[in-house]
C-alpha positions in Angstrom: 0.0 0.0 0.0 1.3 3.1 -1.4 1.1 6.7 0.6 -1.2 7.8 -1.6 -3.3 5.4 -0.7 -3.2 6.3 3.0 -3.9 9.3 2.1 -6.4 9.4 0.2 -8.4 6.8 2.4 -7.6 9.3 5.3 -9.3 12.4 3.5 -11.9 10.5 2.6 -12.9 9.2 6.1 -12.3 12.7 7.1 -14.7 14.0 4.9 -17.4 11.5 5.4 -17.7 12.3 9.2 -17.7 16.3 9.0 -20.4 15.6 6.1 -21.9 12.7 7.7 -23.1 14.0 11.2 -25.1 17.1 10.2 -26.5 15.2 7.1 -27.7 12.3 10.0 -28.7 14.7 12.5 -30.9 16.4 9.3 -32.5 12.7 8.8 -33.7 12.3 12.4 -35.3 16.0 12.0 -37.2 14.6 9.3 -38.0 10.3 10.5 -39.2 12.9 13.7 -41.1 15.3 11.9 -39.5 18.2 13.3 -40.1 20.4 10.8 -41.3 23.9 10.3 -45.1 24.0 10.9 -45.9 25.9 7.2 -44.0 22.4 5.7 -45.6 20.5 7.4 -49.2 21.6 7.1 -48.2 21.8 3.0 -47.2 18.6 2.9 -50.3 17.6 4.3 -52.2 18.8 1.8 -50.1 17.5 -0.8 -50.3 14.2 0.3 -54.0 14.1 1.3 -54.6 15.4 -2.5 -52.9 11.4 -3.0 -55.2 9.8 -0.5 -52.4 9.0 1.4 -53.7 10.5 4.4 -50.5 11.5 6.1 -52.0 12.2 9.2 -52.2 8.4 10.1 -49.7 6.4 10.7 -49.5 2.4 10.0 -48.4 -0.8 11.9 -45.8 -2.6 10.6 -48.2 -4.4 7.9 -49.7 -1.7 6.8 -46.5 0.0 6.4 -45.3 -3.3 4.6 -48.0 -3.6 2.4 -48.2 -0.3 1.1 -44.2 -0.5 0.4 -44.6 -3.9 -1.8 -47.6 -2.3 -3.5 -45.3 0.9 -4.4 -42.9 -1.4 -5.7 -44.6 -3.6 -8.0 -46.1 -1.1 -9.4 -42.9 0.6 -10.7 -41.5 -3.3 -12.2 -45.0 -3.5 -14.3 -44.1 0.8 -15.1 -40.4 0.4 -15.7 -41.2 -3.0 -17.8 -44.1 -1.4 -20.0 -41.1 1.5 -21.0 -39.0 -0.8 -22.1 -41.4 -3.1 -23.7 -42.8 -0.2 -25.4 -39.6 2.4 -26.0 -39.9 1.7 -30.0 -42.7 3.7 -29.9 -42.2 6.2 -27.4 -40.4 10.0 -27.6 -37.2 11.3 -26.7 -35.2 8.5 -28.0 -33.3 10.3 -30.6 -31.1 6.9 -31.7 -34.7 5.0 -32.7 -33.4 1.8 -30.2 -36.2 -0.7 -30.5 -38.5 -2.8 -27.8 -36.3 -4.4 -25.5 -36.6 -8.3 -25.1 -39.7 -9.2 -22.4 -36.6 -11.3 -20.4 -34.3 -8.6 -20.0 -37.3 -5.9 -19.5 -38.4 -8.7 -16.8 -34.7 -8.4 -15.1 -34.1 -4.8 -15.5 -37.3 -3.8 -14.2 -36.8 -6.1 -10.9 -32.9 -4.7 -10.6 -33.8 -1.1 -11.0 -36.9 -1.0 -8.1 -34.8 -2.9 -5.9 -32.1 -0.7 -5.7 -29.8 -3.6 -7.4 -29.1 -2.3 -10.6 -27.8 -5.0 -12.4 -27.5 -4.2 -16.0 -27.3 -7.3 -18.7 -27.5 -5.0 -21.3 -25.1 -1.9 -22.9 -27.0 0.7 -21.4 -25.7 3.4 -24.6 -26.8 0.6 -27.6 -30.0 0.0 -25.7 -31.8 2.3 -23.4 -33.1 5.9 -25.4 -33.8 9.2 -23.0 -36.7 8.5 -21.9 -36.3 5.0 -20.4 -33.0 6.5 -18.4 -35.0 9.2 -17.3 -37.9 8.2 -16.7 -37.9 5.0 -15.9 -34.4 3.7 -15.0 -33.1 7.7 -12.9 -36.7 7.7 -11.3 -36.1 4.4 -9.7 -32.5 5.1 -8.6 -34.7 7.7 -6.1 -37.4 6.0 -5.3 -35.7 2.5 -4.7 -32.8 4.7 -2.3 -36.1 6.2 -0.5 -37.7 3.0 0.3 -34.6 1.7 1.5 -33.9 4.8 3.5 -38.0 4.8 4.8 -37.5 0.9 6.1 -34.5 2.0 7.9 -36.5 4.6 9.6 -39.2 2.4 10.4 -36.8 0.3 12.3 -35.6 2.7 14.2 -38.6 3.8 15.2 -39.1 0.4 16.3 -36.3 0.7 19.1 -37.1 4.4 20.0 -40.6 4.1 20.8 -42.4 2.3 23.8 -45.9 0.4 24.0 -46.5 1.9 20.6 -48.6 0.1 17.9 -47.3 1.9 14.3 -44.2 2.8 13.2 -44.4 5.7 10.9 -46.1 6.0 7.6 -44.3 5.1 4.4 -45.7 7.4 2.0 -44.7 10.4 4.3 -41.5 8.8 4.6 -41.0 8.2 0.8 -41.9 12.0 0.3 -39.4 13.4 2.5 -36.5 11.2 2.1 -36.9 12.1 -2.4 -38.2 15.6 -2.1 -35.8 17.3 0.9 -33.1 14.6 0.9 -32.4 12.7 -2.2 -33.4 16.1 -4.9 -31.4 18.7 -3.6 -28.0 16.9 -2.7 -28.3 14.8 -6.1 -28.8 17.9 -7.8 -25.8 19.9 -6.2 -23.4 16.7 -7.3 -25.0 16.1 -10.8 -23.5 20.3 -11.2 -20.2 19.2 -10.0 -20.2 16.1 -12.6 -21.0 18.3 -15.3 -18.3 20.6 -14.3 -15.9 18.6 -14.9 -16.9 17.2 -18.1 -19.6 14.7 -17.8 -22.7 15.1 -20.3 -26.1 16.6 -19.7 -28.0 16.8 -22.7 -30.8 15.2 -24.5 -29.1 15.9 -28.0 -28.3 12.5 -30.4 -24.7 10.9 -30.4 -22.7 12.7 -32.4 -20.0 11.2 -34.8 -17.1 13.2 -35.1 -13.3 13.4 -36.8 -10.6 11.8 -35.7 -7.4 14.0 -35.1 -5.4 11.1 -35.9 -7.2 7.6 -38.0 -6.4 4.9 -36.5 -5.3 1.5 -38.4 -5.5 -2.0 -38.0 -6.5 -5.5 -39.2 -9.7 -7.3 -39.3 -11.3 -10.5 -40.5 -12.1 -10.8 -44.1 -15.7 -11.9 -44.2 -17.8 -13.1 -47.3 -21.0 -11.9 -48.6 -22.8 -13.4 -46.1 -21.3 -12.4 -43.7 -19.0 -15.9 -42.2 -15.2 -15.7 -42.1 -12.8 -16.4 -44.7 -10.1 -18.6 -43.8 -7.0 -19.8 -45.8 -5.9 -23.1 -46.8 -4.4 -23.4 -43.1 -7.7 -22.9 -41.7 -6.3 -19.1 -40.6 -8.7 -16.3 -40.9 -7.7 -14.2 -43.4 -7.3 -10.8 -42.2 -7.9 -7.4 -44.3 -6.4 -3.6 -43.4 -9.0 -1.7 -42.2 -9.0 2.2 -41.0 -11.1 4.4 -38.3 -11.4 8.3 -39.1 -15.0 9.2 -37.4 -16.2 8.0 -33.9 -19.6 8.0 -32.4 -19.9 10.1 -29.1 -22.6 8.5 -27.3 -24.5 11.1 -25.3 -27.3 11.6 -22.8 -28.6 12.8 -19.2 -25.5 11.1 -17.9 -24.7 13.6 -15.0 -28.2 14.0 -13.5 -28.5 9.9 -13.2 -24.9 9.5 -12.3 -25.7 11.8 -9.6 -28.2 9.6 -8.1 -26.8 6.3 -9.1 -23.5 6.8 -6.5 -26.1 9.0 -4.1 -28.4 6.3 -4.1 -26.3 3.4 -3.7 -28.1 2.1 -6.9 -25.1 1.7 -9.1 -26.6 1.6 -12.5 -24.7 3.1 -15.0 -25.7 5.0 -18.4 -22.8 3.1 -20.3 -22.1 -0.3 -19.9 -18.6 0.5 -18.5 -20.3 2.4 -16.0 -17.7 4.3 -13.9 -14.7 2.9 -15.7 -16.3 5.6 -19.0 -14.6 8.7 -18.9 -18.3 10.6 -19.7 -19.6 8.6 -16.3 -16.0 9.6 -14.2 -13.8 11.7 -16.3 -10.6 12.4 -13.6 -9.8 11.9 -10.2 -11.8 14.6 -9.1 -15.1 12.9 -10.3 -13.9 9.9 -8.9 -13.2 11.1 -5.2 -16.9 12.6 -5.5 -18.6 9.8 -6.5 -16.9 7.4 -3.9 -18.1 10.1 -1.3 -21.7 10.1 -2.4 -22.2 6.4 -2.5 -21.1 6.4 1.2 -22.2 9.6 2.7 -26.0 8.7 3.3 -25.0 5.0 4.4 -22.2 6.8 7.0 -24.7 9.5 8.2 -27.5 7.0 9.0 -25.6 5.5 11.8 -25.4 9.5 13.1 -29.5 9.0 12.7 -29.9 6.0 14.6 -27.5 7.8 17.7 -30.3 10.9 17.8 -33.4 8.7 17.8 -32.9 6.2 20.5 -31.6 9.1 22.9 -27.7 7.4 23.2 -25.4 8.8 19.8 -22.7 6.2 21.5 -24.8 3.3 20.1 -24.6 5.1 16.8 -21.0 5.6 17.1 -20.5 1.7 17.8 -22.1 0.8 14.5 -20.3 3.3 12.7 -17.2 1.8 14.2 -18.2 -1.8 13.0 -18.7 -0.6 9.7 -15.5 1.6 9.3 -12.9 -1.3 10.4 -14.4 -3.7 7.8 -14.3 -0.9 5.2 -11.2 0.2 6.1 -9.5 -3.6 6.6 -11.3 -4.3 2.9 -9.7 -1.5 0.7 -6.3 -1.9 2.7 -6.7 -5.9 1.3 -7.7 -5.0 -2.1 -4.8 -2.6 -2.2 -2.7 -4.9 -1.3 -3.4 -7.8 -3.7 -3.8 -6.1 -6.0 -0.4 -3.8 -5.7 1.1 -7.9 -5.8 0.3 -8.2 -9.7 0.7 -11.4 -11.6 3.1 -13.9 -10.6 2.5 -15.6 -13.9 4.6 -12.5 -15.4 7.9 -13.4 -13.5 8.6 -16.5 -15.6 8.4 -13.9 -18.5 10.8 -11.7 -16.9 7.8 -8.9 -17.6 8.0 -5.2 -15.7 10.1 -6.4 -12.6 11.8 -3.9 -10.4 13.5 -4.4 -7.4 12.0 -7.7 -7.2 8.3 -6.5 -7.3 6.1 -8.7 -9.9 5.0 -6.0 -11.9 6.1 -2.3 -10.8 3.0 -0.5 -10.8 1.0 -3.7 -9.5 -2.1 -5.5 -11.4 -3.1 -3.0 -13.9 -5.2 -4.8 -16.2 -8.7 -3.6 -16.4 -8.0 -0.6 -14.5 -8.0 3.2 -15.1 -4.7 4.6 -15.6 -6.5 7.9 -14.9 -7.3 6.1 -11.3 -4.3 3.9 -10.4 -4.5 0.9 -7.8 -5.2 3.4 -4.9 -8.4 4.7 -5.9 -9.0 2.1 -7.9 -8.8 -0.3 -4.6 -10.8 2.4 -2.3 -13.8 2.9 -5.2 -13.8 -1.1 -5.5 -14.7 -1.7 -1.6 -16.6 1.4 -1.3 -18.9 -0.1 -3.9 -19.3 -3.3 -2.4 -19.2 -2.3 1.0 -22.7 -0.5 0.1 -25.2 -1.7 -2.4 -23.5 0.5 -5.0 -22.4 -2.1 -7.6 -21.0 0.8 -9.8 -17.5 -0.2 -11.0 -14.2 1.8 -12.1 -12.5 -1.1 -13.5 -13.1 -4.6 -14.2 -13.9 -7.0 -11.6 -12.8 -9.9 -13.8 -9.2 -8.7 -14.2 -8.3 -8.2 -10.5 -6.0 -11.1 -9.3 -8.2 -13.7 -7.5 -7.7 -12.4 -4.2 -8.4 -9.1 -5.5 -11.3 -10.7 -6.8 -12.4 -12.1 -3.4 -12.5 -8.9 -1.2 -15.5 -7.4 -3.5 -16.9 -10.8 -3.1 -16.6 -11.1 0.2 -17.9 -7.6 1.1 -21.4 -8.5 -0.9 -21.7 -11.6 1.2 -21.4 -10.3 4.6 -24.7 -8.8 3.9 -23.5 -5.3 2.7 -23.2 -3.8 6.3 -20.2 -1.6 6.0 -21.7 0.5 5.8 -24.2 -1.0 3.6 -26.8 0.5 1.0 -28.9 3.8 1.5 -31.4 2.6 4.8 -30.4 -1.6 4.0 -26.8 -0.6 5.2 -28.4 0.2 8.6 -31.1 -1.9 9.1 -29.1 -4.8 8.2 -26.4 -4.3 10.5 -28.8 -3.5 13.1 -30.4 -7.3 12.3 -26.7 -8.5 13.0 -26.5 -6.3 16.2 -29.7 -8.2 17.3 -27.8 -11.7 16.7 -25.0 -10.8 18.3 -26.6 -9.3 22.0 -28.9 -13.4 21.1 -25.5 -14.6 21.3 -23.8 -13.0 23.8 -26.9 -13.7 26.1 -26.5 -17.4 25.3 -23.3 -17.0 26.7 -23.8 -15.7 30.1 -27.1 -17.3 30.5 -29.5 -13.9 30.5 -32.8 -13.0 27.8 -31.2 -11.0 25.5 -31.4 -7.1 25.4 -30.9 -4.3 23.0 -31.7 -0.9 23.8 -33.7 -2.0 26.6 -36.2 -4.1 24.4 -36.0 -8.0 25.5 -35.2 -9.9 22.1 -37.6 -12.8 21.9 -38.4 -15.7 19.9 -40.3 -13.6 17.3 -37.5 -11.2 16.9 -34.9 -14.2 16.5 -37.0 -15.8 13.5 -37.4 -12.5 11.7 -33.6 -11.6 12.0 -32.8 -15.8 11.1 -35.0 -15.2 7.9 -33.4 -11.4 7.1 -30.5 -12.8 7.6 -29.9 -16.1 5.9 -32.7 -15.4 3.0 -29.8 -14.1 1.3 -27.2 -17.0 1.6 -29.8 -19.6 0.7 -30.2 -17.4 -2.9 -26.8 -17.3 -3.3 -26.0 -20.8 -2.6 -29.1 -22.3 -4.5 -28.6 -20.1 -7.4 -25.3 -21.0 -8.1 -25.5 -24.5 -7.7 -28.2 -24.5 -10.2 -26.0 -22.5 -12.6 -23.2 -24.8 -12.4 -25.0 -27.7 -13.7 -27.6 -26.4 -15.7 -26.6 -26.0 -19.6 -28.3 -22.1 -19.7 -25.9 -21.4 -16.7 -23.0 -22.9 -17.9 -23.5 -21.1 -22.0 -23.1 -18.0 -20.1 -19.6 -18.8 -18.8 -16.4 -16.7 -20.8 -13.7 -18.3 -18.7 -13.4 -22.3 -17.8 -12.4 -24.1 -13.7 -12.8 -21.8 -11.0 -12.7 -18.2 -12.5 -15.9 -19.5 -14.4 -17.3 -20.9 -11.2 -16.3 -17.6 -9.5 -18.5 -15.7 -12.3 -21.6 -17.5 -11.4 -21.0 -17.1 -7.6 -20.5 -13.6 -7.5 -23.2 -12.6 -10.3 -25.8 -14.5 -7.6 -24.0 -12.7 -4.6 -24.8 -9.9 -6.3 -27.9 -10.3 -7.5 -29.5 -11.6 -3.7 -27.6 -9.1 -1.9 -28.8 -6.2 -4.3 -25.8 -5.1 -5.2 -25.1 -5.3 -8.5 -21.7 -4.8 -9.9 -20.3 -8.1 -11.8 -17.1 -10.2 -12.5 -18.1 -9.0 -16.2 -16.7 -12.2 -17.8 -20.2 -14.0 -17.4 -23.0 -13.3 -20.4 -25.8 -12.9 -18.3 -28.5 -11.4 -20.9 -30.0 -14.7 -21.6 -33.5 -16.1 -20.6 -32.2 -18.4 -17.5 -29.8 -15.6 -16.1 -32.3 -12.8 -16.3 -35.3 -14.9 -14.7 -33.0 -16.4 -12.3 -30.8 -13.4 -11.0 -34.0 -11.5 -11.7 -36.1 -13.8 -9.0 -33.0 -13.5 -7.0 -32.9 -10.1 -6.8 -36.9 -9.6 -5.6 -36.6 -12.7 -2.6 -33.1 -10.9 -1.9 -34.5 -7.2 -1.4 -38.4 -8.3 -0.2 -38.1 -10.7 2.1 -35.2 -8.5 4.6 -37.7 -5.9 4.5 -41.0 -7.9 5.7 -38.6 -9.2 8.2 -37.1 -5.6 8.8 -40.4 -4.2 9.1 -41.8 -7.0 11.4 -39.2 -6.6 14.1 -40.0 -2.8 14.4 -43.5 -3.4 15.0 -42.6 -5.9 17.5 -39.8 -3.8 19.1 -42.1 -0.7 19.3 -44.8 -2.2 21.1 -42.7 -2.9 23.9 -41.7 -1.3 27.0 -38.0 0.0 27.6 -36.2 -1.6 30.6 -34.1 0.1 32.7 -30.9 -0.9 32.4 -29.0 -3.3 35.4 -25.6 -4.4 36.2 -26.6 -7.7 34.1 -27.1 -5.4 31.2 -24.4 -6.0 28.1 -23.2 -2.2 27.0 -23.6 -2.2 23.4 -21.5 0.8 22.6 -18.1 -0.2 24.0 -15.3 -2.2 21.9 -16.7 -5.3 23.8 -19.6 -4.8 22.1 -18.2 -3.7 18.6 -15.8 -7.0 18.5 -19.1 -8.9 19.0 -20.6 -7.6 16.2 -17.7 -8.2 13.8 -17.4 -11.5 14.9 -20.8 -12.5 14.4 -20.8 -10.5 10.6 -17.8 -12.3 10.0 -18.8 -15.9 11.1 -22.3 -15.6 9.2 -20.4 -15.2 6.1 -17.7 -17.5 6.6 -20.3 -20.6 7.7 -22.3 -20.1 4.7 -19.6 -19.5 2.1 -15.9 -20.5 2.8 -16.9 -24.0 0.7 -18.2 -21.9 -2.1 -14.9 -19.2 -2.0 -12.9 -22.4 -1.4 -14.0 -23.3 -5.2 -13.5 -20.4 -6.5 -11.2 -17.1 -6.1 -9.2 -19.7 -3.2 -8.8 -22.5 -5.4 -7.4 -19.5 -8.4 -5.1 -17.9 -6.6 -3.5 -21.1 -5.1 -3.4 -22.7 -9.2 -2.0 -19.1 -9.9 0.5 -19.1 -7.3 1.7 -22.8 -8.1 2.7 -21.8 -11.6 -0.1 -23.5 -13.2 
């Protein structure tokens, strides 16, 4: 790890908790409803104009149901764009109806803040589908996301209480005071430094210099021509125009890091220089992706009355963080042992002098590079500033890894929070198994009820990941999709369902996922994954909220000290590892060891 990489990880932490607190502290205001009275009463009538009737608040099923009604309703919207964009306006490059299989999965990944993409966003999606129907979800997936987590802390703040908020109060707030203005501010700053805002056509334009080079001769319809060797025979060929492809990129970048949604306008996402033109861009958009995540925590401090239990999550969250880009630095600073037989770039003994550079940035180098790579795996992000596929396999393993421990450091917008707060509730299960006492958090006893909905939030997950790949692996539709054979392939499939389950998003981009049984599959994946820790979320507030607060004793377990915060880790940690050491075992272990051997 280079100094640059210290830092740049030290200004960013920096920056994340003078921008974090006030921005938490703001959240609280508004999961509280202290607000200015002339708001308020117009946001009453705004709402009631709805029938939303914001007055009233909802138990936890009501407050569920009225969430997975929102929801599907934007698939069947954000499928019928798609399904119908060949007919529709603003879609100045006349792109065609989109298959009903990748409309299916697209339409799932947006609304649930996943944002896979099996598709090249710049040969596929016109205007109005981005705008309308892909940026549109990157807010109102984040706000749901961001409500839930509010619902749960209500949960733990309130006593003898029957509801837990209302959601489409909630959703309002969280897109119209929170979401709006800061993506609004950062989409300026994108465009600033270069990134396009416009609704204009591509535009094909002169080359300063042509560029020249070889390409398969092909016949008149349209197969190869090969010699009498069985070569292809290969024909000069020259470039002197190139399309710019061009859009609203900055306004849905904005929101795609803000968000934690992660779905870019080009398929190369933050690697394109119109998505993240420089370092600048690039230290923005790894700050947005983990501001709202970080200031949460700040949230959760101000409602339960005690910003030290706050703190302790934040903690929890910052080592793992921290501990994963210092790892993918690392290996990935290593390079290729397979290039010291070839006597390739050695200096002083290093592998390769300026590390594993394939599929990166040059623009970004291994220290950013590393930082953006955790930071986006860390949360729900899943946008990408190089290729996943080219890391080295333990490079390859920390993203993987990260996705699999649930996405709690710090997790997605809201999931980042109410997940680790489901892991929190495990942990004080566990620690009162130990010492023989019902387990407490924040003065509410954790029962039997609790335990079930935390065992189904938490393992839900797992059991998609697990299934899914196993079904992959010896199914002929998951296998087609494979671009690399032995345990980079099997690594693919694993971390395309990690991703897909844990809502993340990003992939090892060597798997061809745009078929039927990836797109239902990771599509089905992504809607258990994102629906079923909710319900469970939602449940335990309701149950939390209805009960008293006990006082605390000398029996009680502190949960903001480092005895506390170890605790927590070790229970994130020995989830994951339980469920999927066998599976990483397989796959980026079993690489790096064949790598490593010389084979």
């Amino acid at each position: 790890m280079t100094p640059a990489f210290w830092a740049l990880l030290a200004a960013l932490f920096v920056a994340l908790l003078l921008a974090g607190r006030p921005l938490g502290l703001y959240l609280a205001a508004l999961a509280e409803g202290r607000m200015p009275k002339a708001l308020l009463a117009l946001e009453s009538r705004v709402l009631g104009l709805t029938g939303a009737r914001p007055e009233e608040e909802m138990g936890w099923g009501a407050y569920a149901r009225a969430l997975l009604l929102f929801n599907v309703l934007g698939v069947l919207a954000l499928y019928a764009l798609q399904r119908l964009q060949g007919m529709l306006p603003l879609n100045p490059q006349h792109f065609g109806a989109i298959s009903p299989d990748s409309s299916f999965n697209t339409a799932i990944s947006f609304v649930t803040n996943t944002n896979w993409q099996g598709y090249s966003g710049e040969s596929t999606m016109g205007n109005l589908v981005q705008m309308a129907g892909l940026a549109v979800q990157n807010f109102l997936s984040a706000a749901t996301g961001i409500a839930v987590a509010f619902a749960m802390v209500r949960g733990f703040a309130r006593r003898s209480a029957s509801t837990i908020g209302n959601f489409w109060v909630d959703l309002h707030r969280i897109t119209s005071y929170v979401l709006l203005p800061i993506a609004f501010m950062l989409a300026l700053l994108l465009v600033s430094q270069g990134v396009p805002q416009t609704l204009h056509a591509d535009r094909a334009v002169d080359l300063i210099a042509p560029v020249s080079f070889r390409i398969p001769k092909t016949d008149a319809q349209g197969h190869p021509v090969v010699d009498a060797a069985g070569h292809p025979v290969m024909v000069a060929s020259q470039a002197a125009r190139q399309t710019l492809p061009l859009g609203p990129v900055a306004s849905q970048e904005a929101i795609k890091e803000l968000g934690t949604n992660g779905g870019g306008f080009y398929n190369a996402n933050s690697a394109h220089p119109y998505e993240n033109p420089n370092a600048l861009s690039n230290g923005l958009e790894i700050f947005a992706l983990l501001l709202i995540s970080v200031a949460l925590t700040f949230t959760f401090g101000r409602m339960v009355g005690d910003r030290r239990q706050g703190w302790a999550l934040l903690a929890a969250m910052a080592i793992v963080l921290g501990v994963a880009m210092g790892a993918e630095a690392h290996f990935e600073q290593q390079g290729n042992p397979a290039f010291a037989a070839l006597q390739v770039d050695q200096q002083a003994g290093a592998l390769q002098s300026g590390g594993n550079m394939e599929g990166k940035e040059t623009r970004f180098g291994i220290a950013s590079t590393a930082i953006f790579t955790a930071a986006t795996t860390g949360t729900s992000t899943g946008a990408v500033n190089s290729m996943f596929d080219s890391d080295t396999p333990l490079g390859g393993l920390v993203p993987m890894l990260l996705i699999q421990l649930g996405e709690v450091a710090p997790g997605g917008t809201g999931t980042g929070l109410y997940g680790i707060l489901m892991v929190a509730l495990m942990a004080v299960f566990v620690g009162g198994l130990m010492i023989g006492r019902t387990p407490e958090y924040l003065g509410k006893k954790i029962e039997s009820f609790e335990m079930k909905m935390v065992s189904m939030g938490l393992l839900v997950s797992p059991l998609l990941v697990v299934v899914g790949t196993a079904v992959a692996a010896v199914s002929a539709g998951g296998l087609a999709g494979l671009a690399n054979p032995g345990a980079h392939g099997f690594s693919e499939m694993l971390y395309a369902f990690s991703s897909a389950a844990n809502n993340n998003g990003s992939a090892f981009a060597g798997l061809s996922a745009n078929t039927p049984f990836y797109n239902l599959g990771l599509g089905l994946a992504m809607w258990l994954g994102r629906f079923v820790s909710i319900i469970a979320a939602l449940a335990i507030a309701g149950s939390l909220a209805s009960k008293k607060r006990l006082a605390s004793s000398s029996g009680t377990m502190p949960t903001h000290g480092a005895l506390f915060i170890s605790l927590l880790l070790g229970t994130v940690l020995l989830v994951a590892a339980l469920t999927f050491l066998p599976a990483l075992a397989l796959g980026p272990i079993a690489e790096h060891l064949a790598l490593w051997a010389g084979h």
